[in-house]
N, CA, C and O atoms as CSV, one atom per row, in Angstrom:
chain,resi,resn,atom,element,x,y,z
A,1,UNK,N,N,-11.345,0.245,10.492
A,1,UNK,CA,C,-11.222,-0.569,11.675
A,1,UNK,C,C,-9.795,-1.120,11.786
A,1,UNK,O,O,-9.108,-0.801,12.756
A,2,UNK,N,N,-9.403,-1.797,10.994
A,2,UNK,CA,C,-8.301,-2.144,10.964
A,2,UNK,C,C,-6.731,-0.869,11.052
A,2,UNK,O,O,-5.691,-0.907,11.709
A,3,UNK,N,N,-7.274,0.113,10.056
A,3,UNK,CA,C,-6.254,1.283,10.419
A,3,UNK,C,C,-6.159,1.693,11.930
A,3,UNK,O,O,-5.082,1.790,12.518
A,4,UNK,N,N,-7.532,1.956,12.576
A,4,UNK,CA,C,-7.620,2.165,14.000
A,4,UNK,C,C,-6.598,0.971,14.958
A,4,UNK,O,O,-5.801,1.300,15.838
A,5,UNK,N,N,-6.881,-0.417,14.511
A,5,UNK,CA,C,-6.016,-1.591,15.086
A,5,UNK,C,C,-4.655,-1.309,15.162
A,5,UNK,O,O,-3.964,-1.555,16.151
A,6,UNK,N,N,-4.108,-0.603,13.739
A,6,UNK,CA,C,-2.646,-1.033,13.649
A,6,UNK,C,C,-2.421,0.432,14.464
A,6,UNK,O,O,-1.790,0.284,15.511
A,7,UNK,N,N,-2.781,1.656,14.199
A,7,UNK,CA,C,-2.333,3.071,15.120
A,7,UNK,C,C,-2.146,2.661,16.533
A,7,UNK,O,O,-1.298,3.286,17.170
A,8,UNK,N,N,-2.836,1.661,17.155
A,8,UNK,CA,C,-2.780,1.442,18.105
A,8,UNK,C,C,-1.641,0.774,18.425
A,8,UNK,O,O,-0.799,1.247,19.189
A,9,UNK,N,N,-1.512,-0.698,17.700
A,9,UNK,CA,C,-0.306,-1.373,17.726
A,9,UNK,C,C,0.858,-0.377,18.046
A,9,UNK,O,O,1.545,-0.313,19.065
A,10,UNK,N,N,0.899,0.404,16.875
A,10,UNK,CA,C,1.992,1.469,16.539
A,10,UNK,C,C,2.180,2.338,17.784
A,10,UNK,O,O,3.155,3.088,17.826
A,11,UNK,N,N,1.488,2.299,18.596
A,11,UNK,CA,C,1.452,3.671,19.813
A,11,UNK,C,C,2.107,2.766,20.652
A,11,UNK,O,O,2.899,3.451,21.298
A,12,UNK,N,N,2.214,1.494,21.021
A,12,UNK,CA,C,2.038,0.417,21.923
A,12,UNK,C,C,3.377,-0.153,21.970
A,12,UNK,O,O,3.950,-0.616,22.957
A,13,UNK,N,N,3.822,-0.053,20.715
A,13,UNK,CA,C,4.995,-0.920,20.412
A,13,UNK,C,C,6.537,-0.253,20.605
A,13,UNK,O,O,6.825,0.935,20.458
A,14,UNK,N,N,7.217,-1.081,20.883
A,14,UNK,CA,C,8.673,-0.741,21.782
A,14,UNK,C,C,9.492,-1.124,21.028
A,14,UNK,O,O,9.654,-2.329,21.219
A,15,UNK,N,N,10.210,-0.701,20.137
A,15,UNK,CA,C,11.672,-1.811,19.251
A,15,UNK,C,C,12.524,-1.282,20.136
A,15,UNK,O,O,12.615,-0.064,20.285
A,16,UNK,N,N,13.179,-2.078,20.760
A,16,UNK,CA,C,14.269,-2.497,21.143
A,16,UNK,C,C,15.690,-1.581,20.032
A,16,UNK,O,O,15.459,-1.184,18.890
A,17,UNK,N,N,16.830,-1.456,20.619
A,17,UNK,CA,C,17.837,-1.620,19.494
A,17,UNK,C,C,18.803,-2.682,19.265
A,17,UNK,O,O,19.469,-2.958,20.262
A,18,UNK,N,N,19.040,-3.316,18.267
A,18,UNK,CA,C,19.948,-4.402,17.785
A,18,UNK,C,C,21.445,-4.220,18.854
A,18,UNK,O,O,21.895,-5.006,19.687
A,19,UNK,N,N,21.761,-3.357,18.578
A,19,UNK,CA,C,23.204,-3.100,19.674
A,19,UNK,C,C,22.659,-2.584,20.544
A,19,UNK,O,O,21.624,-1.924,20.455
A,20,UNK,N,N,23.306,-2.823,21.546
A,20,UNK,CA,C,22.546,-2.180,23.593
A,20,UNK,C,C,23.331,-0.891,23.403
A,20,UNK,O,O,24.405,-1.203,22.888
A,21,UNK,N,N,23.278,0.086,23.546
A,21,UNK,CA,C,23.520,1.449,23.972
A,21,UNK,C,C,23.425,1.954,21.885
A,21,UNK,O,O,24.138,2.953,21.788
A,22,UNK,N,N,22.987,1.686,20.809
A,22,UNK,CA,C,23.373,2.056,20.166
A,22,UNK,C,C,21.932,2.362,19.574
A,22,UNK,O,O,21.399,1.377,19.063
A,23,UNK,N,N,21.296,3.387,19.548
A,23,UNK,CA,C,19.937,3.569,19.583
A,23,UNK,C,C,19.627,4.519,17.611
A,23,UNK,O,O,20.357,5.406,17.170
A,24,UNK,N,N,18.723,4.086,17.075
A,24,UNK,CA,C,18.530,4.646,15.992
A,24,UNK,C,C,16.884,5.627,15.965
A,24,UNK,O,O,15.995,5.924,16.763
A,25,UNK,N,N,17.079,5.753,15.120
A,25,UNK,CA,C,15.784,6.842,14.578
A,25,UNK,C,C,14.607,6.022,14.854
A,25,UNK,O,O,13.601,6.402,15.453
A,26,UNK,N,N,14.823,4.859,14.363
A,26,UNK,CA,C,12.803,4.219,13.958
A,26,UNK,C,C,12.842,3.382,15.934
A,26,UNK,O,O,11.753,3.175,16.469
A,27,UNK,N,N,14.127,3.038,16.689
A,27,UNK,CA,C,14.125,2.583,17.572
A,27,UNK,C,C,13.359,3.658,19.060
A,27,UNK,O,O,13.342,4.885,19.160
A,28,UNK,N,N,12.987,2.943,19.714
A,28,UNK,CA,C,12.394,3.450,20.647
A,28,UNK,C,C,13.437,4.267,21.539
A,28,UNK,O,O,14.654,4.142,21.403
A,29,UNK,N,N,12.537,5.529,22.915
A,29,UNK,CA,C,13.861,6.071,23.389
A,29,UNK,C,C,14.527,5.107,24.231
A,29,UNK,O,O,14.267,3.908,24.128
A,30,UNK,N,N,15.443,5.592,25.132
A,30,UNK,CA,C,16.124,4.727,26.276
A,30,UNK,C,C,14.944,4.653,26.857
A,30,UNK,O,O,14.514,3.525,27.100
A,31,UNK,N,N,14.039,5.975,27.264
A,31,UNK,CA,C,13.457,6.133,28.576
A,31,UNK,C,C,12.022,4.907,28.738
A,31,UNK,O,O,11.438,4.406,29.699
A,32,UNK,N,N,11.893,4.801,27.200
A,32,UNK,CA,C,10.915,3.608,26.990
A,32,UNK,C,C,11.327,2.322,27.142
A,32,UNK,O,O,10.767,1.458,27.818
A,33,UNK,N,N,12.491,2.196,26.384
A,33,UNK,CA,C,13.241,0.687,26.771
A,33,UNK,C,C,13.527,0.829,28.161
A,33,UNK,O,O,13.830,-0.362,28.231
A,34,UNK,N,N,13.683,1.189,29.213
A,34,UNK,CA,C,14.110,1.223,30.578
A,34,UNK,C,C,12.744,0.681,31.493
A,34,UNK,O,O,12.664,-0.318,32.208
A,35,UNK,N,N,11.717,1.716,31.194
A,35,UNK,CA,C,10.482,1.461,31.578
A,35,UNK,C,C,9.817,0.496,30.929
A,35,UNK,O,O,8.670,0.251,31.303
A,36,UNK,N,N,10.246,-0.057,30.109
A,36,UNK,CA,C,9.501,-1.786,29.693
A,36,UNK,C,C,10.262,-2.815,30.721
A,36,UNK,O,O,9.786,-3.669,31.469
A,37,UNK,N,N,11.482,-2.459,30.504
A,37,UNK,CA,C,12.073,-3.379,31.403
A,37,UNK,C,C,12.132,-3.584,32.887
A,37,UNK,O,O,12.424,-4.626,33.474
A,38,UNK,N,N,11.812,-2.439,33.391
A,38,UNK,CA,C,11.390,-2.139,34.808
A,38,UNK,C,C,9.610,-2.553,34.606
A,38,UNK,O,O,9.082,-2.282,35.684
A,39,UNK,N,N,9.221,-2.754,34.242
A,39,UNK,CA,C,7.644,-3.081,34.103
A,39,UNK,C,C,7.374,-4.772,34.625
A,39,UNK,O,O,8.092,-5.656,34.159
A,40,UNK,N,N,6.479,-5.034,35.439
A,40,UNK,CA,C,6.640,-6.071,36.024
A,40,UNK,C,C,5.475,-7.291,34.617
A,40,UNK,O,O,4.519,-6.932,33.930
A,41,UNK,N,N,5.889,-8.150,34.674
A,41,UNK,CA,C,5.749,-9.034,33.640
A,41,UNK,C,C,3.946,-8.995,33.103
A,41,UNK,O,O,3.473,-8.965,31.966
A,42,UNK,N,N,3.308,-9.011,34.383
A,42,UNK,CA,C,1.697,-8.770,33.797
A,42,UNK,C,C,1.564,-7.661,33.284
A,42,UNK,O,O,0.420,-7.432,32.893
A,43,UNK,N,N,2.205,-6.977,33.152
A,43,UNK,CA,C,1.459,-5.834,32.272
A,43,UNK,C,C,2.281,-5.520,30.989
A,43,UNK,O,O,2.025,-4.599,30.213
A,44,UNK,N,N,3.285,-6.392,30.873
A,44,UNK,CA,C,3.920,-6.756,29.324
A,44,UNK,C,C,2.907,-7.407,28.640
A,44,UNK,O,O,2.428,-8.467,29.044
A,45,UNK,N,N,2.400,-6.611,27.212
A,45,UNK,CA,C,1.227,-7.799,26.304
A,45,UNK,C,C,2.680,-8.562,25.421
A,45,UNK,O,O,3.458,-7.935,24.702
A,46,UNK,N,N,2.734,-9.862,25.690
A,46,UNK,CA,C,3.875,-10.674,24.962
A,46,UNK,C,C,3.062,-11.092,23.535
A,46,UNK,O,O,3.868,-11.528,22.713
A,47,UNK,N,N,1.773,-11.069,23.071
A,47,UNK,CA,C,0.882,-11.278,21.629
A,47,UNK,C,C,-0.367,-10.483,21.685
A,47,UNK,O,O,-1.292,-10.179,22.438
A,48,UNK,N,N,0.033,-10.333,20.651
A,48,UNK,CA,C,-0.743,-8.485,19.962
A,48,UNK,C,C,-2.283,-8.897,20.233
A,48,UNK,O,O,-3.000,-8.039,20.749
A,49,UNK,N,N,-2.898,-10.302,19.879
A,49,UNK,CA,C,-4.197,-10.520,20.412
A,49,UNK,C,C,-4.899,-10.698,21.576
A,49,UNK,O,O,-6.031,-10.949,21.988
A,50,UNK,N,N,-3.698,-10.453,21.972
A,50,UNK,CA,C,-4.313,-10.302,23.864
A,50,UNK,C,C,-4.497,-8.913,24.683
A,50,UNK,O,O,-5.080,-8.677,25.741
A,51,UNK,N,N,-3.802,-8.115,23.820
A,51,UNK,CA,C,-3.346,-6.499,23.930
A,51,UNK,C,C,-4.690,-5.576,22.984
A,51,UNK,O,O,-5.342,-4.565,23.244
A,52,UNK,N,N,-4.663,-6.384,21.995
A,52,UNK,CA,C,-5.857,-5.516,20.881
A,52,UNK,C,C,-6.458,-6.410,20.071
A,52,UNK,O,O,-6.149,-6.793,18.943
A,53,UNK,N,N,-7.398,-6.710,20.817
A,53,UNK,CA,C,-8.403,-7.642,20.465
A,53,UNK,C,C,-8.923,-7.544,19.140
A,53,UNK,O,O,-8.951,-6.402,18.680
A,54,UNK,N,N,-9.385,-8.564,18.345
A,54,UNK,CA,C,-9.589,-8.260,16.988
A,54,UNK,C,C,-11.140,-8.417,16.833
A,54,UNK,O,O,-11.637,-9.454,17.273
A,55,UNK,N,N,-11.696,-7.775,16.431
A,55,UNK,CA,C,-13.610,-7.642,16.309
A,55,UNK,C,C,-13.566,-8.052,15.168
A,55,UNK,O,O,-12.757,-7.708,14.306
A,56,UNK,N,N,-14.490,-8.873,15.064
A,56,UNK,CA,C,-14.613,-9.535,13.683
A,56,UNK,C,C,-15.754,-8.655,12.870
A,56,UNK,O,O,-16.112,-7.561,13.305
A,57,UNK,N,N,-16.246,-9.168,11.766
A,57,UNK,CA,C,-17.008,-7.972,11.053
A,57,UNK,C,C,-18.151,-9.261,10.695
A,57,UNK,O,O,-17.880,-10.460,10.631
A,58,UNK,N,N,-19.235,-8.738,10.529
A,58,UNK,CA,C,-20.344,-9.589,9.600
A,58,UNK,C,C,-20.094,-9.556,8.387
A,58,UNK,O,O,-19.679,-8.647,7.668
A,59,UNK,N,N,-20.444,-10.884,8.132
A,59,UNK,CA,C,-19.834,-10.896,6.359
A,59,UNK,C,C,-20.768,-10.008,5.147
A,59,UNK,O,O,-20.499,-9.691,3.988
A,60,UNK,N,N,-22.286,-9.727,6.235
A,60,UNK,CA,C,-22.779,-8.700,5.372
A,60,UNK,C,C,-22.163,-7.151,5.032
A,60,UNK,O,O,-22.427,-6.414,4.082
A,61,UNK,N,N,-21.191,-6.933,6.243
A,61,UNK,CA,C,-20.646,-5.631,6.307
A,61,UNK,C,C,-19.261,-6.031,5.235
A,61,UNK,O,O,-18.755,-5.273,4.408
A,62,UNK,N,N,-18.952,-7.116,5.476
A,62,UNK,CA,C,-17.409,-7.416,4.932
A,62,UNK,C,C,-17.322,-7.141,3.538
A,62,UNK,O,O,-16.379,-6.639,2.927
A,63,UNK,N,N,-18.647,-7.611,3.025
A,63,UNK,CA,C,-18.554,-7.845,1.570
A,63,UNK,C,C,-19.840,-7.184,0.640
A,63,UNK,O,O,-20.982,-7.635,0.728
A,64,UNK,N,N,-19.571,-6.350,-0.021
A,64,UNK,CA,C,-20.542,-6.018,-0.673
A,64,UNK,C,C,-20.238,-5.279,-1.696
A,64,UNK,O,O,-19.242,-4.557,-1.731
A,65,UNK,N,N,-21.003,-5.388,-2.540
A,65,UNK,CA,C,-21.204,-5.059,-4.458
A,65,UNK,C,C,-21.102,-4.006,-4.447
A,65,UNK,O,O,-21.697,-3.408,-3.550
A,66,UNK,N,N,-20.252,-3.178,-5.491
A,66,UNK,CA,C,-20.230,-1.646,-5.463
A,66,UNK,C,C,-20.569,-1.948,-6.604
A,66,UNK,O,O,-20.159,-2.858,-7.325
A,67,UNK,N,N,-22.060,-0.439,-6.948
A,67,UNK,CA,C,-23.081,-0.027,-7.393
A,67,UNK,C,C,-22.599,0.867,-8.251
A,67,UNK,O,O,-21.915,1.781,-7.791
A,68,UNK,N,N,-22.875,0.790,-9.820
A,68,UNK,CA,C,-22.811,2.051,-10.531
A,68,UNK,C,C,-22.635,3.399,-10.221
A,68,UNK,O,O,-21.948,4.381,-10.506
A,69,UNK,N,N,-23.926,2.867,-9.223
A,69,UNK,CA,C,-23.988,4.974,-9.004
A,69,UNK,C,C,-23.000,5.143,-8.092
A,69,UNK,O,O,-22.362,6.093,-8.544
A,70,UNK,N,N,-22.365,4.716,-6.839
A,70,UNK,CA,C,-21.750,4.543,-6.133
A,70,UNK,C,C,-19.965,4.983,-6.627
A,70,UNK,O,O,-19.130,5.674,-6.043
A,71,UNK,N,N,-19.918,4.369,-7.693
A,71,UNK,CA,C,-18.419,4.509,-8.482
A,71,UNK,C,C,-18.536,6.032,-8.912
A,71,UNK,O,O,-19.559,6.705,-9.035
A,72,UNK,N,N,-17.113,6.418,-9.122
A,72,UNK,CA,C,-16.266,8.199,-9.163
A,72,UNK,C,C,-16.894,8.129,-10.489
A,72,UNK,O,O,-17.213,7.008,-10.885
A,73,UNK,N,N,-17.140,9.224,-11.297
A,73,UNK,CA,C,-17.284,9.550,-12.688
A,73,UNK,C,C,-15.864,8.963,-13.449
A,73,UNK,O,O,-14.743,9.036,-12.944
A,74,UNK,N,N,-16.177,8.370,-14.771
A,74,UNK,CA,C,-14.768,8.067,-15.502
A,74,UNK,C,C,-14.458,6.164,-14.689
A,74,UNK,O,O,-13.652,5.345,-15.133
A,75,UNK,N,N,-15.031,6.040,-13.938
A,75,UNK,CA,C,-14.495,4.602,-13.435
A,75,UNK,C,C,-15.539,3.420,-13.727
A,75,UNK,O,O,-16.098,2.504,-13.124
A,76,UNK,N,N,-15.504,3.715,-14.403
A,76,UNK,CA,C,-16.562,2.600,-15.074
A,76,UNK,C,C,-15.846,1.677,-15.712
A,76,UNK,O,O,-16.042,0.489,-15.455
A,77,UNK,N,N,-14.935,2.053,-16.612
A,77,UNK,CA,C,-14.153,1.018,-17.583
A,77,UNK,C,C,-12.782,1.166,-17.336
A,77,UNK,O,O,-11.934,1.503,-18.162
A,78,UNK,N,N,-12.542,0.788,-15.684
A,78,UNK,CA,C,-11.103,1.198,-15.227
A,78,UNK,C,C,-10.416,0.125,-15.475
A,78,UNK,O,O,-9.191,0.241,-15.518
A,79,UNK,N,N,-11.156,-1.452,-15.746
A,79,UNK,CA,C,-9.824,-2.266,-16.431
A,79,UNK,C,C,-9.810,-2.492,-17.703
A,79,UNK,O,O,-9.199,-3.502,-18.053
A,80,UNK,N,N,-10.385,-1.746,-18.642
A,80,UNK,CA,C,-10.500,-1.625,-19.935
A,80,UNK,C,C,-9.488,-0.401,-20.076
A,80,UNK,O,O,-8.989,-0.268,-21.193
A,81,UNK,N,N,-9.061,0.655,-18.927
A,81,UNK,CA,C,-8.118,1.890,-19.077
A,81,UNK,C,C,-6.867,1.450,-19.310
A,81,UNK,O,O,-5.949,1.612,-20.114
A,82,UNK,N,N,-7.326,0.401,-17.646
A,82,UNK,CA,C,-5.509,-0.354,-17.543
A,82,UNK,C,C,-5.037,-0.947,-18.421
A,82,UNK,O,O,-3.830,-0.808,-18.620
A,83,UNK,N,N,-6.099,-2.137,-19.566
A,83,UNK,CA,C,-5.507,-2.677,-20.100
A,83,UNK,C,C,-5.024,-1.739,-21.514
A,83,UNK,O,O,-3.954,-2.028,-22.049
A,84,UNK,N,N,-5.597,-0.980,-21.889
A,84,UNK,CA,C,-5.243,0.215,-22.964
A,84,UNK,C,C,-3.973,0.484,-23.163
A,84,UNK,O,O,-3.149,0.354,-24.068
A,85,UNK,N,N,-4.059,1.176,-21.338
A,85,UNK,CA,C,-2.685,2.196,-20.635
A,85,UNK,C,C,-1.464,1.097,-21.146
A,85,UNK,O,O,-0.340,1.436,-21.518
A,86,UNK,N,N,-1.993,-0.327,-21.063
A,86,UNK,CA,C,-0.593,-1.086,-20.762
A,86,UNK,C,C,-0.355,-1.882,-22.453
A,86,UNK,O,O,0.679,-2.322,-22.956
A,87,UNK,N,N,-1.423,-1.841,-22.867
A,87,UNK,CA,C,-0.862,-1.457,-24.676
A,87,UNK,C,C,-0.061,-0.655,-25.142
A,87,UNK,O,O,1.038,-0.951,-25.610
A,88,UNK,N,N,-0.522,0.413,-25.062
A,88,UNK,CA,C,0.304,1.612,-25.368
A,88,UNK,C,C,1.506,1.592,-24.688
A,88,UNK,O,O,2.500,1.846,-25.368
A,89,UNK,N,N,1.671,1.340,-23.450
A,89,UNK,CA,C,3.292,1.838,-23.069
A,89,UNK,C,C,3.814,0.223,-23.979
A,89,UNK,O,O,4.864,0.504,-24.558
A,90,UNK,N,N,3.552,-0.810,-24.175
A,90,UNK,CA,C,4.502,-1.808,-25.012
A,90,UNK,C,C,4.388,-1.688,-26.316
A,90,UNK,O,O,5.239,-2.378,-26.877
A,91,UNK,N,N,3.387,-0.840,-27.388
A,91,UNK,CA,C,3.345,-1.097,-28.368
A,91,UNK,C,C,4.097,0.380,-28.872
A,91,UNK,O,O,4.225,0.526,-30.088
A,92,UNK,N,N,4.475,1.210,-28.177
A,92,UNK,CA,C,5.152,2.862,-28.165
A,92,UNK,C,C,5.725,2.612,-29.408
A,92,UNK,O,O,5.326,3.114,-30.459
A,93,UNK,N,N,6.980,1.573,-29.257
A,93,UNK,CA,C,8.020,1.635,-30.234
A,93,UNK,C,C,8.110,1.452,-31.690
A,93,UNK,O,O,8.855,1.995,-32.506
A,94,UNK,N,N,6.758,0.158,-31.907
A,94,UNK,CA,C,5.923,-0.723,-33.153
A,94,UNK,C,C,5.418,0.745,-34.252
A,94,UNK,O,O,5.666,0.954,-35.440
A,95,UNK,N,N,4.654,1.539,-33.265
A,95,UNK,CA,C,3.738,2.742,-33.615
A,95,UNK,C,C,4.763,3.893,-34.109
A,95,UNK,O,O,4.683,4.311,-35.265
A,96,UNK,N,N,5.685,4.372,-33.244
A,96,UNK,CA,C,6.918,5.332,-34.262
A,96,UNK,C,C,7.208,4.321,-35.058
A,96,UNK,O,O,6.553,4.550,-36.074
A,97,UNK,N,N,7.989,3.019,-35.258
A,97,UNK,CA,C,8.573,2.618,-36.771
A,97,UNK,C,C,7.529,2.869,-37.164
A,97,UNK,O,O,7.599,3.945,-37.758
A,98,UNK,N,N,5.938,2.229,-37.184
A,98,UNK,CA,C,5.018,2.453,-38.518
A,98,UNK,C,C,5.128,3.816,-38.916
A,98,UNK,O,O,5.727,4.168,-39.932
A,99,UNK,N,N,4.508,4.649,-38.057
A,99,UNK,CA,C,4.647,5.724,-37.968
A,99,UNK,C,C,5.576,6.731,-38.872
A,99,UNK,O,O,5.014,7.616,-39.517
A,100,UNK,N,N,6.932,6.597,-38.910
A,100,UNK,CA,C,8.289,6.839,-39.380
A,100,UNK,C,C,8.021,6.331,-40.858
A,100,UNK,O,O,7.780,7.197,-41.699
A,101,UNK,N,N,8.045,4.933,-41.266
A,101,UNK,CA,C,7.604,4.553,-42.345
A,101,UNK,C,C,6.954,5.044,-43.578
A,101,UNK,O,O,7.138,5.264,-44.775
A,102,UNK,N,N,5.866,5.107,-42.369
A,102,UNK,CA,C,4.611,6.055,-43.146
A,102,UNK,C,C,5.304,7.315,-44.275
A,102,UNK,O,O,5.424,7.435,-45.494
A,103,UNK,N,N,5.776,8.407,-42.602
A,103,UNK,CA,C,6.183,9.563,-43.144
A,103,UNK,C,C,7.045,9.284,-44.354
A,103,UNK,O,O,6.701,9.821,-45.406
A,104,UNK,N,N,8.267,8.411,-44.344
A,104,UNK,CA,C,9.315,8.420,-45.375
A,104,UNK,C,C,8.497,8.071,-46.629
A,104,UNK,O,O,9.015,8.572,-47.626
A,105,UNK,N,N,7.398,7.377,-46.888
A,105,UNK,CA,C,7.066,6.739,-48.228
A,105,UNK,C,C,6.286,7.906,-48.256
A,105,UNK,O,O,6.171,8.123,-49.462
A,106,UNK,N,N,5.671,8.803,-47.646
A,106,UNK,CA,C,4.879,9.827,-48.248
A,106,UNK,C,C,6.077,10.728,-48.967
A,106,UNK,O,O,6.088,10.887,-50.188
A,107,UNK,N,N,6.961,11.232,-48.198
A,107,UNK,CA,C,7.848,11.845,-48.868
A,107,UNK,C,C,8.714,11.501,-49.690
A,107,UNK,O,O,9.518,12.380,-49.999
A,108,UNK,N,N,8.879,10.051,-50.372
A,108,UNK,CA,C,9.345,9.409,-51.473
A,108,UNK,C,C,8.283,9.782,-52.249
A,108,UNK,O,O,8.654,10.765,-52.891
A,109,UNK,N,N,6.987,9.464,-52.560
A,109,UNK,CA,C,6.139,9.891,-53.171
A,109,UNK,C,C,5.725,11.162,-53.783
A,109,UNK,O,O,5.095,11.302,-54.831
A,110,UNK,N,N,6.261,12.268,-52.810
A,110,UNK,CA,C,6.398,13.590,-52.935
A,110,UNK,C,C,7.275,13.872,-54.145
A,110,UNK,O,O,6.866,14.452,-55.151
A,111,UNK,N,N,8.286,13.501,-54.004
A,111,UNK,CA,C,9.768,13.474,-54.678
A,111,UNK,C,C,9.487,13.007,-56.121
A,111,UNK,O,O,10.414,12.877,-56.920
């Protein structure tokens, strides 16, 4: 609903360019800036809620519990992954020294 809201916005909307004759890529054409400005004032929307009305949602639709079965395979313990994922990338460095360690006293031992 909301994606539908903003495409619309986006179809609707006119940027102007910062310098008058100096027109960029994300800026609208002349032929649009000309025809806004030739457009007689009622049919300028001057706030987006008067132009594209906002539908509100029932809070039963708004909000609701996602269900075991409902969740992707594997996403069950997705902040138990993250917090893992984000061990490992800080503890990387701790794990080669032990790691390294290790190896050298085995091979003192060898010796």
């Amino acid at each position: 609903m909301n994606v539908e809201r903003l495409k619309t916005y986006r179809s609707r909307l006119i940027l102007f360019p910062r310098v008058s004759g100096q027109h960029k890529k994300s800026d609208s054409s002349k032929d649009e800036v000309d025809a806004h400005k030739d457009a007689p004032s009622d049919k300028v929307v001057r706030k987006l809620g008067h132009g594209i009305p906002i539908k509100n949602v029932a809070l039963e639709e708004a909000i609701g519990e996602v269900k075991r079965s409902e969740m992707g395979k594997g996403e069950e313990g997705a902040y138990r992954k993250l917090r893992d994922a984000r061990s490992d990338a800080r503890l990387v460095g701790v794990r080669e020294k032990r790691a390294k360690a290790k190896s050298d006293e085995a091979s003192a031992v060898k010796k």
